[in-house]
N, C-alpha and C positions, 0 to 999 in steps of 0.2 A: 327086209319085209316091212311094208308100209300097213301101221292100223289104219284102219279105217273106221268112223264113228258110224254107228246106226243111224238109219236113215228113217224119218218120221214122214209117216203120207196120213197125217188127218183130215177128216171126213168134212172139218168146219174149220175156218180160221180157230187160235188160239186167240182166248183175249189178256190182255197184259194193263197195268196200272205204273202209271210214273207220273212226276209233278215238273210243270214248266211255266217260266213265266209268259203270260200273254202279252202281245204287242200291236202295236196298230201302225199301220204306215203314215207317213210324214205326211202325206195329200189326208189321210183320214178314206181312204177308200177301199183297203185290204189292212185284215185281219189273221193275228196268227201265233208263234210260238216260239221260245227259243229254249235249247234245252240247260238245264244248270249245271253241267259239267264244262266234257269236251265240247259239244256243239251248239254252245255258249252264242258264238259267235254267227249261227248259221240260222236266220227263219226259216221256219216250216210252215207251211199249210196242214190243213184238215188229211187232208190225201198227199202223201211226199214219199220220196223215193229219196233216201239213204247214198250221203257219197263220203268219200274218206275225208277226213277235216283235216288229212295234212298232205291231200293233194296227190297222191299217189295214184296211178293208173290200173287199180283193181277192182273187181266189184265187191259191194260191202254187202256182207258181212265178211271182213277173209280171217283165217283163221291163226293168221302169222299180224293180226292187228289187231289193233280194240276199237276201230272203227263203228259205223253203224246205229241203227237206232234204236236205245236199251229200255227194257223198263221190267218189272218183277213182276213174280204170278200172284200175289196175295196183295187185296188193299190196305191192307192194314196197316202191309209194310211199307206201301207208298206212303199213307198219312203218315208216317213215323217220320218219313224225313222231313216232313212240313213243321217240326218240331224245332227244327235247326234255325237259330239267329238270321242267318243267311238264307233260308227261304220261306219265312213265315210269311210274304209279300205272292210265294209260286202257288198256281191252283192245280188240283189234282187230277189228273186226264187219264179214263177207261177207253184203251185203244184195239184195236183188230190186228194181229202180227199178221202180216203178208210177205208172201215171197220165200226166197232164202230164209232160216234160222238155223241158230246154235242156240241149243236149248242149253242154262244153266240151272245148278242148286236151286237159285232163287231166282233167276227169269228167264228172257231171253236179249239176244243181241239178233237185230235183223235188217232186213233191204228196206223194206217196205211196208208204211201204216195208213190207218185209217182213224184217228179221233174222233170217236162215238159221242164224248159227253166229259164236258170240264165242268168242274166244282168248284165254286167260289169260296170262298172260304171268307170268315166276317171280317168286316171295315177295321183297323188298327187299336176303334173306340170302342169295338164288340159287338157293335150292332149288325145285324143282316146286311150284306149289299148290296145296293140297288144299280151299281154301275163299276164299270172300273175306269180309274182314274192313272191320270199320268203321275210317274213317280219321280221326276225329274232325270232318271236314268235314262239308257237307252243306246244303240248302235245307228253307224249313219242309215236314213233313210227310217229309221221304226222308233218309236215311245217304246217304251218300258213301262205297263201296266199294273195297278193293283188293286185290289178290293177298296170299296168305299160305299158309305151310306149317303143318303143326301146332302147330313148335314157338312160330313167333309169334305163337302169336292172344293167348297171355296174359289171358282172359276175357273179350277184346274179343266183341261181338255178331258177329257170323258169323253165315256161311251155307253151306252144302257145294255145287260146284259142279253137283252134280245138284240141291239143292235147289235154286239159282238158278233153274236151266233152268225145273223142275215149277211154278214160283209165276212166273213172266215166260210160260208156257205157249207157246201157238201153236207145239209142234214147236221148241221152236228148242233149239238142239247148244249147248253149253258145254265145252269142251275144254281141255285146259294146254297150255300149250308144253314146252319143252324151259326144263333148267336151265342156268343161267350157265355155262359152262365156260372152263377154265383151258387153253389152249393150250403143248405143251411149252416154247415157248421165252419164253413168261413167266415160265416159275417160276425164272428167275434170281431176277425180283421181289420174289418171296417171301423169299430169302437177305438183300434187299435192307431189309427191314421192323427197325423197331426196337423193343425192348423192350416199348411200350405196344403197337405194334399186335400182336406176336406174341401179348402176352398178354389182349387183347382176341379175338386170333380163337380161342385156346384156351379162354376162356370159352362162348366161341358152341359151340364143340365140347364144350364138356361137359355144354352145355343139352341141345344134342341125344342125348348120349348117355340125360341122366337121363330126357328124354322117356321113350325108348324100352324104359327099363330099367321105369317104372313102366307100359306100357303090357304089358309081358312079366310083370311081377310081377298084376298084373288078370287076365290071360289061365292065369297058375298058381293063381290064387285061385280060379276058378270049374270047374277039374279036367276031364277027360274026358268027365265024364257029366254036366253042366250045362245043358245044350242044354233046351229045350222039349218035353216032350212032346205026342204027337198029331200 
């Protein structure tokens, strides 16, 4: 006698939370995502359809495989894994489970999604980012992307988070998070720093100042009435 699992017919997609890192193609013309496990190796689109990552002639999700595309039902629990060494560079993606699922504990494994809205999460220095930049990583054909504010892109390849969104298409939201913050009663900490660090974080502070000063000297060079006409 064969069980049989319950069969789920909901009225609306399910939505599910998982983190992956972004990536841009090597032309710079398509945008996208790889996931940090098994399908490591595999981009996806906004809109993708699920196949086995070891090549097998099944449809995914099957239930004799871990195949397929995972992610868990609570945010919280996605941001928890963004905690890890190894993904504090992945941003956090609020998806639509489509198709096939096997609902779990804690998420689902399915066929088929939709990437509503990825969250940037702050540049390495703490500040808000304004793009994401290439990490030196990457598979053939794609960059390997991470948060960054202005002051670190340093010529690195980038992309501005709107332009992510426009070349990944299908509607999908690209947003920041919030910057690192300093809680009052850590800045004992800070008292606590010696010499190299203090003068290591007063360099960071001066990058960002000269940023700002030659972005301010651009904006007096081109005067009042610079604008376009028509």
């Amino acid at each position: 006698m064969r069980l049989r699992l319950p069969e789920e017919r909901p009225t609306e997609p399910p939505t599910g939370y998982k983190i992956a890192h972004p990536v841009l193609s090597q032309d710079g013309t398509r945008a996208g995502f790889t996931g940090v496990s098994l399908g490591g190796a595999l981009p996806y689109g906004v809109l993708a359809d699920a196949s086995c990552v070891y090549g097998l002639r099944h449809r995914a999700p099957s239930r004799r495989c871990d195949c397929g595309f995972h992610c868990v039902h609570d945010r919280t629990t996605a941001e928890g894994l963004l905690c890890t060494a190894e993904h504090r560079e992945a941003v956090l993606l609020e998806v639509t489970v489509l198709g096939r699922y096997l609902r779990f504990e804690r998420g689902f494994r399915y066929a088929r999604q939709r990437v509503r809205t990825a969250t940037v999460g702050p540049c390495a220095c703490g500040t808000v980012a304004a793009a994401l930049a290439d990490t030196g990583r990457g598979r053939p054909g794609w960059r390997e992307l991470a948060p960054s504010c202005g002051s670190c892109l340093r010529g690195r390849t980038s992309v501005s988070l709107a332009g992510f969104a426009r070349l990944a298409g299908e509607g999908l939201r690209v947003v920041a998070g919030t910057a690192v913050s300093v809680a009052p009663g850590d800045l004992g900490a800070v008292e606590e720093l010696g010499v190299p660090e203090l003068a290591a974080e007063a360099a960071l502070l001066q990058a960002r100042l000269d940023w700002f000063q030659a972005q301010l000297a651009r904006l007096g060079e081109r005067g009042p009435g610079s604008g376009r006409e028509g």
